[in-house]
Gaussian input, Z-matrix of N, CA and C with variables (Angstrom, degrees):
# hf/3-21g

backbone

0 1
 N
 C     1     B1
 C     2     B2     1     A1
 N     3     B3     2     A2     1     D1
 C     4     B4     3     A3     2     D2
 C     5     B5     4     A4     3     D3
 N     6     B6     5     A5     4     D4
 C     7     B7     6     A6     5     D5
 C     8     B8     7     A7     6     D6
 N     9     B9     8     A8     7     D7
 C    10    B10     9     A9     8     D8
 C    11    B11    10    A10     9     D9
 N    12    B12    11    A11    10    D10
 C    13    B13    12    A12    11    D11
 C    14    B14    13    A13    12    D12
 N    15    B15    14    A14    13    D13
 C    16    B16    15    A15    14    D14
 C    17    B17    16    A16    15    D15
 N    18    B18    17    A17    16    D16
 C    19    B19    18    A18    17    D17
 C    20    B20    19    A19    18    D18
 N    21    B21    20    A20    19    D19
 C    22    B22    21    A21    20    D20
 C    23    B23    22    A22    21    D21
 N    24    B24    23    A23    22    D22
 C    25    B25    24    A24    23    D23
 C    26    B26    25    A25    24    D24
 N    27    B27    26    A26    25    D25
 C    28    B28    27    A27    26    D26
 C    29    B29    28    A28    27    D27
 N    30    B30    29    A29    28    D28
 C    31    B31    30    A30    29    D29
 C    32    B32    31    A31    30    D30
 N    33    B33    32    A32    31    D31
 C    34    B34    33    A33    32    D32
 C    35    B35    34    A34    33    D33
 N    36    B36    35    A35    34    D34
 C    37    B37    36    A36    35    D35
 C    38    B38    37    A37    36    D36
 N    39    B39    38    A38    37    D37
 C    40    B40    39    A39    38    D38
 C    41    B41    40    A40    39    D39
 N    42    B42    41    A41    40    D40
 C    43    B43    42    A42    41    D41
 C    44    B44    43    A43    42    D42
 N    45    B45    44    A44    43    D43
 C    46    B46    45    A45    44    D44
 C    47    B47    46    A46    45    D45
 N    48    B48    47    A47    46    D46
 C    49    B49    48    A48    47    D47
 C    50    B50    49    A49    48    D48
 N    51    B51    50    A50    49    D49
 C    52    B52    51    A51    50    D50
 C    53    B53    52    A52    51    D51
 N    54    B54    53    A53    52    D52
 C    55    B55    54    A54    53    D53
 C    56    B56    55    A55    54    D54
 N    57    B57    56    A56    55    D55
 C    58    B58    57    A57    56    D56
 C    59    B59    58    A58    57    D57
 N    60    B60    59    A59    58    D58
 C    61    B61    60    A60    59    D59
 C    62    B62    61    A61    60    D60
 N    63    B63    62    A62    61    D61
 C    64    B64    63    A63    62    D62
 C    65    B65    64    A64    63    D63
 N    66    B66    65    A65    64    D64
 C    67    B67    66    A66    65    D65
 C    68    B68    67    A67    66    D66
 N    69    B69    68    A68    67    D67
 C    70    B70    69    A69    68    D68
 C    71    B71    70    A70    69    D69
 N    72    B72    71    A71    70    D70
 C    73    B73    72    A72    71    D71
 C    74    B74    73    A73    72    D72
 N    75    B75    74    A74    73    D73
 C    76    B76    75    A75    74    D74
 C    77    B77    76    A76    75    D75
 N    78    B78    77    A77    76    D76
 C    79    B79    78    A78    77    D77
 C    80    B80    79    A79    78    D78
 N    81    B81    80    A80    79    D79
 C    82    B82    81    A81    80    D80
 C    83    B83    82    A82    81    D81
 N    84    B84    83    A83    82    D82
 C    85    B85    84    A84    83    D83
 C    86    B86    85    A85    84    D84
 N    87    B87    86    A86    85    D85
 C    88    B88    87    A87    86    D86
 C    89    B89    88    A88    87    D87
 N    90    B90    89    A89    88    D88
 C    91    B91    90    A90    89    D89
 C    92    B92    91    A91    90    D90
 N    93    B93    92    A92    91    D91
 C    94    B94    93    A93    92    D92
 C    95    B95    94    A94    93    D93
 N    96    B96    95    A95    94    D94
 C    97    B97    96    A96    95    D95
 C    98    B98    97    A97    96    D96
 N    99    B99    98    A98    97    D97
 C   100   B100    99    A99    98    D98
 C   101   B101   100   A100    99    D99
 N   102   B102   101   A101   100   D100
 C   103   B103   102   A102   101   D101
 C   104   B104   103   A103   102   D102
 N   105   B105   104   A104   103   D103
 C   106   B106   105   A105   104   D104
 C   107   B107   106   A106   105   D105
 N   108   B108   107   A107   106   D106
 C   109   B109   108   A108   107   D107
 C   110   B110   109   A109   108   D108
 N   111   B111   110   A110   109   D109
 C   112   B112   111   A111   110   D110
 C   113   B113   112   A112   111   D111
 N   114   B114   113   A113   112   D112
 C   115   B115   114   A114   113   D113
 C   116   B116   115   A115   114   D114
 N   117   B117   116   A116   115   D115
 C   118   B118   117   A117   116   D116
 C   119   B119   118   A118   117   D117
 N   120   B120   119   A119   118   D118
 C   121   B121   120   A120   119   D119
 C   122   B122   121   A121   120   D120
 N   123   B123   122   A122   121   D121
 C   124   B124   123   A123   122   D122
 C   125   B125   124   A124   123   D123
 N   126   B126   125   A125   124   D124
 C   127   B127   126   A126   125   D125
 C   128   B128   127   A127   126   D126
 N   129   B129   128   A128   127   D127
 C   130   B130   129   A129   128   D128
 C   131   B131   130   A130   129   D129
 N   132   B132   131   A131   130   D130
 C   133   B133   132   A132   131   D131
 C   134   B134   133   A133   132   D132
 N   135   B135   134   A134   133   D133
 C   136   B136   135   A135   134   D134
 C   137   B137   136   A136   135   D135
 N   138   B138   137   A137   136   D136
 C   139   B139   138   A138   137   D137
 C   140   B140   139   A139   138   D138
 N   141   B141   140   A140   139   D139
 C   142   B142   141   A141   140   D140
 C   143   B143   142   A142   141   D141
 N   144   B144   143   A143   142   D142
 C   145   B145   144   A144   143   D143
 C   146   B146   145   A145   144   D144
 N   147   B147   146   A146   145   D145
 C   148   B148   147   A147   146   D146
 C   149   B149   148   A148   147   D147
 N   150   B150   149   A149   148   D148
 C   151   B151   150   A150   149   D149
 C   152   B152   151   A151   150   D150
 N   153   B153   152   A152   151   D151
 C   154   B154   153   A153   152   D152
 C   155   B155   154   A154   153   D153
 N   156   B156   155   A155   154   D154
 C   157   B157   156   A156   155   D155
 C   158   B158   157   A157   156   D156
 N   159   B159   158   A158   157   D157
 C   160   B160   159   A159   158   D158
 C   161   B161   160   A160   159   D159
 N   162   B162   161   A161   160   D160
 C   163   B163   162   A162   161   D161
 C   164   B164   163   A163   162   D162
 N   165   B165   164   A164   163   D163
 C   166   B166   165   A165   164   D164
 C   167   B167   166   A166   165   D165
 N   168   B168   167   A167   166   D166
 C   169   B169   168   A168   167   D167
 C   170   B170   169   A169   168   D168
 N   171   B171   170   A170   169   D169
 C   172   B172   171   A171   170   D170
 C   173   B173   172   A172   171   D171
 N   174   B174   173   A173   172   D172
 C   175   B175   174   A174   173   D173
 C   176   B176   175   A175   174   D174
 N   177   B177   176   A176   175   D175
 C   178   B178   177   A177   176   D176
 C   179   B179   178   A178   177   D177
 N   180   B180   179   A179   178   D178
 C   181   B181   180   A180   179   D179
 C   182   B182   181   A181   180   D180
 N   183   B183   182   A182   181   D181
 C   184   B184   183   A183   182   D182
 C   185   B185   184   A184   183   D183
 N   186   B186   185   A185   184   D184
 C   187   B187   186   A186   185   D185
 C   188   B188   187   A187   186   D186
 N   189   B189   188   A188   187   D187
 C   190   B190   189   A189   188   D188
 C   191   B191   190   A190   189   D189
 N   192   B192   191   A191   190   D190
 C   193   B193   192   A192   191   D191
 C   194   B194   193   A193   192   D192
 N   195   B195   194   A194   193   D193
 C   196   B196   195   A195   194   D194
 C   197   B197   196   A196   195   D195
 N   198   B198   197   A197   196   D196
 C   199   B199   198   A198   197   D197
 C   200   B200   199   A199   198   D198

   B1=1.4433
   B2=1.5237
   B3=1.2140
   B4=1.6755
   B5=1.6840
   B6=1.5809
   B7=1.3495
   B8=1.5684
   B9=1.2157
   B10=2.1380
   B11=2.0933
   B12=1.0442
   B13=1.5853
   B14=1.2922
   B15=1.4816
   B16=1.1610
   B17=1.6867
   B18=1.2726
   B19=1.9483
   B20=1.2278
   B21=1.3161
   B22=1.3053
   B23=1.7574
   B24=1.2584
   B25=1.3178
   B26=1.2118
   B27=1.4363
   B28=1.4724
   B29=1.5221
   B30=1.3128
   B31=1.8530
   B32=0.9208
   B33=1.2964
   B34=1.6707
   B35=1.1696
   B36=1.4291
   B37=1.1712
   B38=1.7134
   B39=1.4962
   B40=1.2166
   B41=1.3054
   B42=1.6587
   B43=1.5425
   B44=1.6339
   B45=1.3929
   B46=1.6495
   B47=1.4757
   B48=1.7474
   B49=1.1765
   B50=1.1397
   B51=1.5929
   B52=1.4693
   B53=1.7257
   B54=1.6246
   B55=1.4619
   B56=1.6886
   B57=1.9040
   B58=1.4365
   B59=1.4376
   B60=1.4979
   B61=1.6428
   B62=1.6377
   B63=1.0152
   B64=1.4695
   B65=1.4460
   B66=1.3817
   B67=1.8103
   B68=1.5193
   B69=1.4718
   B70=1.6984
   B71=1.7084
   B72=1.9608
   B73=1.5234
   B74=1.4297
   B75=1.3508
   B76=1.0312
   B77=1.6839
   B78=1.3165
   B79=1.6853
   B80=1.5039
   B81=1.2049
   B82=1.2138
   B83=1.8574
   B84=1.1160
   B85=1.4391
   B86=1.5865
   B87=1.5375
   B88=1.2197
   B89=1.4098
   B90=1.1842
   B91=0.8356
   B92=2.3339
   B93=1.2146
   B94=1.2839
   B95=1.9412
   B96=1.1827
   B97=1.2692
   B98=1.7835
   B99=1.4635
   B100=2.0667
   B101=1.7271
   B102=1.3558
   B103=1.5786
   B104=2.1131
   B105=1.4635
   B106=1.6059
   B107=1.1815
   B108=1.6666
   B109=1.2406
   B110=1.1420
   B111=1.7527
   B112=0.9968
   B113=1.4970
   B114=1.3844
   B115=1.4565
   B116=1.4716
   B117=1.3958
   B118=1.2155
   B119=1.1859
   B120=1.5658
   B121=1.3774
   B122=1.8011
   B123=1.0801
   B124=1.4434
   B125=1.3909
   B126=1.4151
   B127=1.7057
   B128=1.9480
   B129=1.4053
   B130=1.6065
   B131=1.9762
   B132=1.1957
   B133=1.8467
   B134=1.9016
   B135=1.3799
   B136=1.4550
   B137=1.5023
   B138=1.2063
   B139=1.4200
   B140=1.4355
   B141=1.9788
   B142=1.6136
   B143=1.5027
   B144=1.8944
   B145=1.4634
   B146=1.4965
   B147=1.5468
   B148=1.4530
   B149=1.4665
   B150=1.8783
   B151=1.5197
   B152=1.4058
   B153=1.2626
   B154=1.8857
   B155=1.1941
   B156=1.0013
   B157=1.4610
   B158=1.2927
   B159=1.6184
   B160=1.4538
   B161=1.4250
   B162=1.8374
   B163=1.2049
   B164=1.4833
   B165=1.6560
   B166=1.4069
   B167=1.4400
   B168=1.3087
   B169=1.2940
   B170=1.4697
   B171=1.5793
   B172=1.2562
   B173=1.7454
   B174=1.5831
   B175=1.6067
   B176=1.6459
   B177=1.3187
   B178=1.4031
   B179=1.8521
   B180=1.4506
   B181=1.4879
   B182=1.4599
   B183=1.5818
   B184=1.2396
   B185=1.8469
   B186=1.4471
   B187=1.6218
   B188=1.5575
   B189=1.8862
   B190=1.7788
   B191=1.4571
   B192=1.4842
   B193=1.4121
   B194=1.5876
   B195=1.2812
   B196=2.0303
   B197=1.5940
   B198=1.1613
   B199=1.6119
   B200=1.4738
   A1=108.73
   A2=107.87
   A3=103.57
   A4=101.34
   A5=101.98
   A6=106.97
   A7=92.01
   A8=117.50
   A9=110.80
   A10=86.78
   A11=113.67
   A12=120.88
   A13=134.55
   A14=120.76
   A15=149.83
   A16=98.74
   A17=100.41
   A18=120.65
   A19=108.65
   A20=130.82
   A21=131.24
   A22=116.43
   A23=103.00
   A24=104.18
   A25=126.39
   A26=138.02
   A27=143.13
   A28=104.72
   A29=133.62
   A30=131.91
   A31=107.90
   A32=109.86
   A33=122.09
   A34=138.28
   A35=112.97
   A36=126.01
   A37=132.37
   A38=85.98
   A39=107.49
   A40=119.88
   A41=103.44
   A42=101.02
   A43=121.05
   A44=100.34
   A45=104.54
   A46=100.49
   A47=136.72
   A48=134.90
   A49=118.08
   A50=112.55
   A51=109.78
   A52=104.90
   A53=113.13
   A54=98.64
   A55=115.88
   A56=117.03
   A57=95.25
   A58=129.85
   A59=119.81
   A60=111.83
   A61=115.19
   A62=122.55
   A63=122.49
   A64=118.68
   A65=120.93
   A66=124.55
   A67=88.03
   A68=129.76
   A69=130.04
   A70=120.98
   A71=102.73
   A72=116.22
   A73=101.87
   A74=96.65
   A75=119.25
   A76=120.29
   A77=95.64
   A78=109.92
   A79=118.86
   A80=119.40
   A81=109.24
   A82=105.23
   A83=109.09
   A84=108.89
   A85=91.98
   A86=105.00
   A87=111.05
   A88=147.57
   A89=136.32
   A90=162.54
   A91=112.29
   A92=121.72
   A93=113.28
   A94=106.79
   A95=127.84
   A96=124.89
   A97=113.22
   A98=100.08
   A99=91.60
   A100=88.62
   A101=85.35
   A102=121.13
   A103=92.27
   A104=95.95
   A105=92.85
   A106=141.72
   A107=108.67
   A108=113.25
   A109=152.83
   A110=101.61
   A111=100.18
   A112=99.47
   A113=109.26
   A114=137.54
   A115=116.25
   A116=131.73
   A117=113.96
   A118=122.98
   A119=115.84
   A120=106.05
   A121=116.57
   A122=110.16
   A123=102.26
   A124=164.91
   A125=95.80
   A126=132.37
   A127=83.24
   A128=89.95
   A129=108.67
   A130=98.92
   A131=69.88
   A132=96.21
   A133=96.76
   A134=118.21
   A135=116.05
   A136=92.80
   A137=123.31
   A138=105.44
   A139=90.83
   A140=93.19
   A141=94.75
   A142=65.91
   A143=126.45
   A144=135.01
   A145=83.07
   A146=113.36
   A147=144.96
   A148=111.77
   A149=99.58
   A150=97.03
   A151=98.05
   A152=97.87
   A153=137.12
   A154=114.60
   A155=146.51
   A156=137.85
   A157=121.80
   A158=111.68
   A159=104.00
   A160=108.33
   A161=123.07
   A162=152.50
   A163=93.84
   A164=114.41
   A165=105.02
   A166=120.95
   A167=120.18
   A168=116.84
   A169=117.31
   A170=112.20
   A171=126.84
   A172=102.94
   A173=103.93
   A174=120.91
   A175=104.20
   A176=130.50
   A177=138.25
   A178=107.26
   A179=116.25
   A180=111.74
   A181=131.32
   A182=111.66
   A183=110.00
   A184=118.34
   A185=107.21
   A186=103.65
   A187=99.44
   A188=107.98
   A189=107.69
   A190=102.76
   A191=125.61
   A192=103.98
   A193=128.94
   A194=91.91
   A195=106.71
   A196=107.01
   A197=131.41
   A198=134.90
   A199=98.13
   D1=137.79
   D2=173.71
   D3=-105.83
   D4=161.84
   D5=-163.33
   D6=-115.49
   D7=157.36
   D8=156.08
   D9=-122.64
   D10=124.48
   D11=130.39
   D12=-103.90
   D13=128.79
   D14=-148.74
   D15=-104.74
   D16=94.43
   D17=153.36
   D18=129.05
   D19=-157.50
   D20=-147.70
   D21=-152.57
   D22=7.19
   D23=175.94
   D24=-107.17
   D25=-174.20
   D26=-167.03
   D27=-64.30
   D28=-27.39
   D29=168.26
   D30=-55.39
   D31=-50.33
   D32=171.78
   D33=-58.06
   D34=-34.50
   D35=153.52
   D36=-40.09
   D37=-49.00
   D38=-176.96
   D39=-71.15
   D40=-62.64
   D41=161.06
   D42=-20.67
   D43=-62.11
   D44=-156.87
   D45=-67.44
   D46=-38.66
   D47=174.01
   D48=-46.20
   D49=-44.19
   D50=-162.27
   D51=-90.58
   D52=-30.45
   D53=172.00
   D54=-65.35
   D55=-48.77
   D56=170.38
   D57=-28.07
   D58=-37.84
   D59=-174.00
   D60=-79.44
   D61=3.74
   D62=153.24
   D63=-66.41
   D64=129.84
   D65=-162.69
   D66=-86.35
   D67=-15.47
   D68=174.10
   D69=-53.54
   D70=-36.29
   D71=-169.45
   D72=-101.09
   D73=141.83
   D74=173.15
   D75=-81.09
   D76=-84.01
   D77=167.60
   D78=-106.51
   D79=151.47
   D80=174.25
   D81=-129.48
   D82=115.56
   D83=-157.14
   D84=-111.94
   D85=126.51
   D86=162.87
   D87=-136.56
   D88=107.73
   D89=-114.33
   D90=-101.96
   D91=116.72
   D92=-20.62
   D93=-78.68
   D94=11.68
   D95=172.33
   D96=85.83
   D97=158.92
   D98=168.91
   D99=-123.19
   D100=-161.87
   D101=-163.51
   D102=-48.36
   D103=-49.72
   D104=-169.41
   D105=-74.88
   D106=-22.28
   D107=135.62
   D108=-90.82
   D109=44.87
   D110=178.72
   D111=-134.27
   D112=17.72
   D113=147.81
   D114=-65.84
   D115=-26.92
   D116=-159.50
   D117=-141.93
   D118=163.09
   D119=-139.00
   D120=-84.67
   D121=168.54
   D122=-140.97
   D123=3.87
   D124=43.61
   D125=178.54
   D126=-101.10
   D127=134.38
   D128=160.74
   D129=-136.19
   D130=145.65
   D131=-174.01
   D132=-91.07
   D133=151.08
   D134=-163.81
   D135=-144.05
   D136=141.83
   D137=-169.33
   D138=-127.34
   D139=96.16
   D140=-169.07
   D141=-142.61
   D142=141.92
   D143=-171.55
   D144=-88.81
   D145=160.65
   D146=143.21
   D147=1.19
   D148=-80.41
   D149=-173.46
   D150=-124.86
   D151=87.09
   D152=146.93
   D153=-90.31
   D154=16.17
   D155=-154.28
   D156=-37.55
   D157=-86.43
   D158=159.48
   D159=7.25
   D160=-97.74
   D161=-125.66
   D162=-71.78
   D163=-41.78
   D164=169.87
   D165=-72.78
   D166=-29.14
   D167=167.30
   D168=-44.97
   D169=-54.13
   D170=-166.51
   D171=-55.51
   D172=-66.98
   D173=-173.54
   D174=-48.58
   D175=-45.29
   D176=173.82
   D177=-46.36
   D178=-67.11
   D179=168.85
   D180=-61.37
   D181=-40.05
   D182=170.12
   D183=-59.41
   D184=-18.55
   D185=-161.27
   D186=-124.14
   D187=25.27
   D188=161.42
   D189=59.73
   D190=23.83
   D191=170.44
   D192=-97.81
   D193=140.02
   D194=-163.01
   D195=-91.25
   D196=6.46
   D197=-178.84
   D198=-170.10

């Protein structure tokens, strides 16, 4: 399953760390992300702002993500 989380701060961070360690996720793409997740392993940082909507809508279907 790929994940998108939405913003750029230390919750976020976290989120995305702790979902990568599930053997279920695939990617965890986050949007647009800081310096630290973009340290880690399969978290990708997306440089799509907050309120993009559309664009997250769009990036969410094009990239199969289920959460």
């Amino acid at each position: 399953m790929n994940i998108l989380i939405i913003g750029a701060g230390g919750r976020e961070h976290a989120l995305a760390w702790k979902a990568a360690q599930s053997p279920e996720v695939n990617t965890v793409y986050v949007a647009p992300g800081n310096a630290g997740t973009a340290m880690e392993n399969q978290c990708v940082n997306v440089a799509i702002n907050v309120d993009e909507f559309e664009a997250l809508a769009a990036f969410a279907r094009d990239h199969d993500v289920g959460l």
